[in-house]
Each structure stands twice: as structure tokens, then as C-alpha cells.
Steps between C-alpha positions, in 0.01 A plus 500: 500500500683283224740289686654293239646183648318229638624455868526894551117478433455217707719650771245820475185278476618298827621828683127627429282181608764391793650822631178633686660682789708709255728747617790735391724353837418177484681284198286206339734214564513236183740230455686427195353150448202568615415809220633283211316174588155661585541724206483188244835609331692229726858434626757513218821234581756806571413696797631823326215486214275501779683795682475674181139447423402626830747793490370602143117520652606709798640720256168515267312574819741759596480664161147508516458672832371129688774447696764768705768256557602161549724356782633161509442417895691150543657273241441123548801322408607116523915521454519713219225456305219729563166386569260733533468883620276738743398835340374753675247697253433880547187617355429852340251742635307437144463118591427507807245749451340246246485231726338734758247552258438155404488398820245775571306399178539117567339560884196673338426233283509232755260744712279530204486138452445404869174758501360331182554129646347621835180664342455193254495271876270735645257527178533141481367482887196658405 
């Protein structure tokens, strides 16, 4: 997958390590702020730049079959300026397949390592 701009593919990367309990029905629920100030690309001083950053990686991730759609759930608002927005994130089938299997992958690793760490305390018993 070549996802070209930098918070689409940290959008993807977070929906992947955060969203475990992936599911077609049930939306992954960012906010605004909080994707562009954990992403490392930061606030810019006009609210719209940062509406459309975020709106130009939920299209990337459309385009490349991540996300389904994306619903803006609530609009916070002080007056008339807008300060921040809910989204409600739809997943595709293909991602949340993919985080299935790296969940799947991830819990047979961590049983893997718990045998190894109990055998090395019982040989060590010995």
C-alpha cells in the first residue's frame, strides 16, 4: 500500500495499533486535534488548513481502499469559530481484515514469548 501523505499514513498506522476491536458497524472515532497533534504535523493558525489536511487524508485512505467513509459526528464550536470536530471513521472489509490478522499474529507472539520466559524460570529452578 503506498499512501502518500503523511497523516493519511499515520491515520492508517494508528487505526492498525489502536483500533483492536475492528469492525465494519462500528466507526473509529478520532478528533480533529487530536489526529494532527499526535501525528507530529501540528495545528496550523487557521482552523480551515487543518480541516483541509484532515479531509485530504480521508480521501487518500478512501482512494486506497482503508477507509469506506467518513462522518463528521459533532462540531465543537466557541461563537463562530470552530474548534475542533468528531469523525466517525468507517473501515473497509480489507482493513479490518488486516487488523484481524495482526491481532491474531500479535497474540501468538506474546504466547510464544510467555512459553520461552516460563521454560527459562523452570530450567533456571533446576
Amino acid at each position: 500500500m503506498s499512501i502518500k501523505g503523511q497523516l493519511a499514513r499515520y491515520i492508517y498506522r494508528r487505526m492498525i495499533g489502536l483500533y483492536a476491536y475492528a469492525s465494519m458497524e462500528l466507526p473509529y472515532q478520532p478528533t480533529l486535534i487530536q489526529l494532527l497533534e499526535e501525528s507530529g504535523r501540528g495545528l496550523s493558525k487557521e482552523m480551515k488548513n487543518n480541516v483541509k489536511a484532515a479531509n485530504r487524508a480521508f480521501q487518500q485512505l478512501i482512494d486506497q481502499d482503508v477507509l469506506l467513509k467518513v462522518e463528521e459526528s459533532k462540531r465543537v464550536k466557541k461563537g463562530k469559530s470552530l474548534l475542533n470536530i468528531h469523525y466517525n471513521l468507517y473501515p473497509t472489509r480489507i482493513l479490518v481484515d488486516e487488523i484481524i490478522q495482526a491481532n491474531i499474529k500479535q497474540k501468538e507472539l506474546k504466547d510464544l514469548i510467555n512459553r520461552r520466559r516460563m521454560k527459562e524460570i523452570k530450567d533456571s529452578l533446576k
